[in-house]
C-alpha positions as a printed NumPy array, in Angstrom:
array([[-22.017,  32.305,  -8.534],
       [-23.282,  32.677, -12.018],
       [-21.809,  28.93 , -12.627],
       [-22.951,  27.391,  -9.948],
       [-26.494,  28.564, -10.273],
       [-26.188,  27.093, -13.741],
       [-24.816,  23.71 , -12.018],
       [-28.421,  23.186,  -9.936],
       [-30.504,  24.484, -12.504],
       [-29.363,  21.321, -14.487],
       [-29.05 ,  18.7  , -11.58 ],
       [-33.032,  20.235, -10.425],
       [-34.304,  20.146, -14.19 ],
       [-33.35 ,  16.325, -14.748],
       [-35.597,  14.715, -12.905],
       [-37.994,  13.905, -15.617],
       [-41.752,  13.015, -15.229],
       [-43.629,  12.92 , -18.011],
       [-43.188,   9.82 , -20.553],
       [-42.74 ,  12.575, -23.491],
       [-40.236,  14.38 , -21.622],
       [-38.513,  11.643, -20.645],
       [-38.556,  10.874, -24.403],
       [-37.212,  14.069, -25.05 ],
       [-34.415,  13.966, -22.448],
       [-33.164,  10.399, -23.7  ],
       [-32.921,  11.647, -27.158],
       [-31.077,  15.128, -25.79 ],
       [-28.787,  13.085, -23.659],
       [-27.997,  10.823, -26.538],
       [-27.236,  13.839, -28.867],
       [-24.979,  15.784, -26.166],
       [-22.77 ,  12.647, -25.642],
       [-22.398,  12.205, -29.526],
       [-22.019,  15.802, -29.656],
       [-18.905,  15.215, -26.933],
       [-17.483,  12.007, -29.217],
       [-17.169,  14.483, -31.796],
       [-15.862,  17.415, -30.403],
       [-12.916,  14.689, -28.967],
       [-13.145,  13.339, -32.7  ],
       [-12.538,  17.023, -34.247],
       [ -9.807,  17.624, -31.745],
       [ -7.863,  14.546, -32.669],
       [ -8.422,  15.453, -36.569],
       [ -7.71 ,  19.375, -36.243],
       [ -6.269,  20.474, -32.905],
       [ -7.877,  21.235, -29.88 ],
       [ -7.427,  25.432, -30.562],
       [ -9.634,  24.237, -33.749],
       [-11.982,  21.928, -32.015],
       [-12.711,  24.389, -29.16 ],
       [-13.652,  27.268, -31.231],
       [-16.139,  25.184, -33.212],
       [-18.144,  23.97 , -30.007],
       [-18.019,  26.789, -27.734],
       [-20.748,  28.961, -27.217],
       [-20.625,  32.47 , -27.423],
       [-21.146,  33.018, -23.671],
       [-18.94 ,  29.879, -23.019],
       [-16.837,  29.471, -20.048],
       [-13.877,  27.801, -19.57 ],
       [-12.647,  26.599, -15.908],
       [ -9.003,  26.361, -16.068],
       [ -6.452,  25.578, -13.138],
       [ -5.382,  28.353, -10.945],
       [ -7.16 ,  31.227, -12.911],
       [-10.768,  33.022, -12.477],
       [-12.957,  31.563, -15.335],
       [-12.813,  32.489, -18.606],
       [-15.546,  34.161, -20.388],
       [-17.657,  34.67 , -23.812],
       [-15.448,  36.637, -26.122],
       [-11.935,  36.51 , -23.823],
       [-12.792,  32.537, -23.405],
       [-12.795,  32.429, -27.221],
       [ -9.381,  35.096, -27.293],
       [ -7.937,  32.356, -25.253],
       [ -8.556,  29.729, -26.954],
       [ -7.405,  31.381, -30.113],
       [ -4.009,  32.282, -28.46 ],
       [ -3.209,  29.02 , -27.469],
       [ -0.507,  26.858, -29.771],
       [ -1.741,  23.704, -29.659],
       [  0.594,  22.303, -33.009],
       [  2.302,  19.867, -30.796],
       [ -0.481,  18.508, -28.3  ],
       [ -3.058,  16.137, -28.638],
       [ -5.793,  16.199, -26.546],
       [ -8.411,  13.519, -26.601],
       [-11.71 ,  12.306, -24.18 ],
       [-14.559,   9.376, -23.35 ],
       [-17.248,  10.845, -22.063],
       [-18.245,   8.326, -19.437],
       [-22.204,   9.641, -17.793],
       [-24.41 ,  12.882, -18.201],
       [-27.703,  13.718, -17.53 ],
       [-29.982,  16.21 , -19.289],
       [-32.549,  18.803, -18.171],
       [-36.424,  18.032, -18.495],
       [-36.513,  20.514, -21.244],
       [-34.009,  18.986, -23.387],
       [-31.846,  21.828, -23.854],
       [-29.619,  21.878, -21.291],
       [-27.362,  19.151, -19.861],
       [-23.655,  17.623, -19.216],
       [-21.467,  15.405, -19.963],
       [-18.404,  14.07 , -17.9  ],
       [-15.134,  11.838, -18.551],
       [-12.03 ,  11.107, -18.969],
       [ -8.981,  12.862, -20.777],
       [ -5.43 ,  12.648, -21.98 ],
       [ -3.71 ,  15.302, -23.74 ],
       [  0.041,  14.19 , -25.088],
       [  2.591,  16.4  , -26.246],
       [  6.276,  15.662, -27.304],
       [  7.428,  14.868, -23.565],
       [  4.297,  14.43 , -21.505],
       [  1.292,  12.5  , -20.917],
       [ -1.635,  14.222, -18.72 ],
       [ -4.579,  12.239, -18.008],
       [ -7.491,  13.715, -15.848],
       [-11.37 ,  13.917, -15.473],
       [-13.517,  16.659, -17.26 ],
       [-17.007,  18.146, -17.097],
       [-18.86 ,  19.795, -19.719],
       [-22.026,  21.375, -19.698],
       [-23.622,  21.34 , -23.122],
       [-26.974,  24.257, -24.44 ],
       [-29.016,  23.312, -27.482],
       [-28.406,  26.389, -29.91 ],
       [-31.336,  27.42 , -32.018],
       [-30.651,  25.579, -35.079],
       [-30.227,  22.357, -33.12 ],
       [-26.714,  21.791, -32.452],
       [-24.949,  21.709, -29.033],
       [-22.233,  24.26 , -27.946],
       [-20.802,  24.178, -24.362],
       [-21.055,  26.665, -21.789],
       [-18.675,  25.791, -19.687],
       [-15.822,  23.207, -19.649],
       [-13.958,  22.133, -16.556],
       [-11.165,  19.482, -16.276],
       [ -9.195,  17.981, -13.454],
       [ -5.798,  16.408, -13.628],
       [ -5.2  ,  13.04 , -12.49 ],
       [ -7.368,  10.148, -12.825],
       [ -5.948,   7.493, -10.746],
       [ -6.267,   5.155, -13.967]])
């Protein structure tokens, strides 16, 4: 429930008004999909185990197939646990929207993690939280497989 209350809270907060917020919200929407460019960036430099860890947020949540979500600290256990030495997992975010506030938003795209054998491509949602020093973490990351490309 918790997740989707956090779903409309963003989809009601982005419909900006004021020319300053909407300022605000165009810079924050620009900075959340750089911040996604990089986090795909980071994974394709240092793993996705690595690249995971650096952008989640404490509280993060992570939606994975055919399991309750994943939360804060056992999200982050998770994460840590996996073996990720022979996968590559890349993404493009493609759209997003931002709240009013500019400290709240998502971002959504396109994926395709490889490993020795395989090649899974699917569709992914992230929503992104403004931290207090400035930079973006994600709260909760969601993919689906197959994208029909």
């Amino acid at each position: 429930m918790r997740y989707i209350i956090i779903l409309l809270l963003v989809f009601s907060a982005c419909n900006t008004k004021e020319p300053e917020a909407v300022d605000t919200a165009r810079a924050a929407l620009q900075e959340i999909q750089q911040t996604d460019i990089d986090f795909s960036n980071f994974s394709k430099e240092h793993g996705m185990r690595k690249a995971f860890l650096q952008y989640i947020d404490d509280d993060g949540v992570l939606m994975r197939d055919n399991a309750l979500p994943i939360v804060g600290a056992n999200a982050i256990d998770y994460i840590a646990s996996r073996n990720d030495s022979s996968i590559l997992l890349t993404w493009e975010p493609r759209g997003g929207d931002v709240a009013e506030s500019g400290d709240l938003g998502y971002t959504y795209g396109v994926y395709e993690m490889k490993d020795s054998v395989n090649v899974q491509k699917g569709t992914y949602v992230t929503i992104w939280k403004k931290q207090s020093n400035g930079k973006w973490k994600f709260v909760l990351d969601s993919g689906n497989q197959g994208t029909g490309e």
